[in-house]
C-alpha positions in Angstrom: -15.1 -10.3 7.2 -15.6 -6.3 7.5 -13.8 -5.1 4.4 -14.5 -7.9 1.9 -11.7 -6.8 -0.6 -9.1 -4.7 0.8 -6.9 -3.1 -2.6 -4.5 -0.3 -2.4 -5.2 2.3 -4.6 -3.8 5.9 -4.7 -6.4 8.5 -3.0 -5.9 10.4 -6.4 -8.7 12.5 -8.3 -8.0 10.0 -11.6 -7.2 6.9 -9.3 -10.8 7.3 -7.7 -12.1 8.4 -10.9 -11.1 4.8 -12.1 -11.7 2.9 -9.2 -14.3 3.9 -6.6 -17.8 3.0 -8.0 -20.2 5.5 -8.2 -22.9 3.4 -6.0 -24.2 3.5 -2.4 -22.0 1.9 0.4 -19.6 2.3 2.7 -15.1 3.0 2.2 -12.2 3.4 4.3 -9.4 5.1 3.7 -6.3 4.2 5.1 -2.3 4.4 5.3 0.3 2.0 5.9 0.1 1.7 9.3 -3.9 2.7 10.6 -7.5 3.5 9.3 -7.7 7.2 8.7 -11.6 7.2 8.1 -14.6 5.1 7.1 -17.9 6.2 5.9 -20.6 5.6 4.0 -22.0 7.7 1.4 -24.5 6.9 -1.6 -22.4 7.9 -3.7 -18.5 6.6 -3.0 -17.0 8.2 -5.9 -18.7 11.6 -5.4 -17.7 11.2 -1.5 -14.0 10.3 -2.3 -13.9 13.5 -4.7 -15.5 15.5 -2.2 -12.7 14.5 0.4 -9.7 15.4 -1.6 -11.6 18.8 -2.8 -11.5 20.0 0.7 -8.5 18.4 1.8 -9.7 17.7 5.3 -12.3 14.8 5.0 -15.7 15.8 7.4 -17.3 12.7 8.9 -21.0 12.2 8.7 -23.2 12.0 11.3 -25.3 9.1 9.8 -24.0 5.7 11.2 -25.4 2.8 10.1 -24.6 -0.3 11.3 -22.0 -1.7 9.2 -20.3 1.8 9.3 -20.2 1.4 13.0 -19.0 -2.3 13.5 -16.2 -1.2 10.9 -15.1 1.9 12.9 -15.1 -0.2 16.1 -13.5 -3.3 14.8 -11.1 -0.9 12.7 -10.2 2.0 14.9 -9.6 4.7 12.4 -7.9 7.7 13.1 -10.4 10.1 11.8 -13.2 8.8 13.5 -12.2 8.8 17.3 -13.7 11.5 19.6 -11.5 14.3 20.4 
């Protein structure tokens, strides 16, 4: 199972604040319909906060391999090549 625990939560300064864990791993983000964007950071929370700060989240170049069997097996949005 890619995404072991799959909760909505609002992509919110305060909502990540409360929610995302300030540890090493890797996220998605998502709508109702698709995967926007996965990636892995070492620090989610920072990452998340970083995203809605610039409004336009920038992918990483680093892919390990979970991060890349969840962006194939996913499909996201964000992460497809132009």
């Amino acid at each position: 199972m890619p995404f072991e625990r799959v909760t909505p939560r609002s992509l919110t300064p305060t909502s990540v604040r409360a929610n995302a864990p300030p540890v090493s791993g890797v996220y998605g983000i998502s709508n109702a319909l698709r995967w926007i964007c996965i990636g892995e950071s070492d620090n989610i929370q920072s990452s998340l906060l970083v995203h809605l700060r610039q409004g336009d989240p920038a992918l990483t170049k680093r892919q390990p391999a979970r991060h890349a069997r969840l962006v194939a097996e996913y499909e996201p949005a964000w992460n497809q090549a132009p």
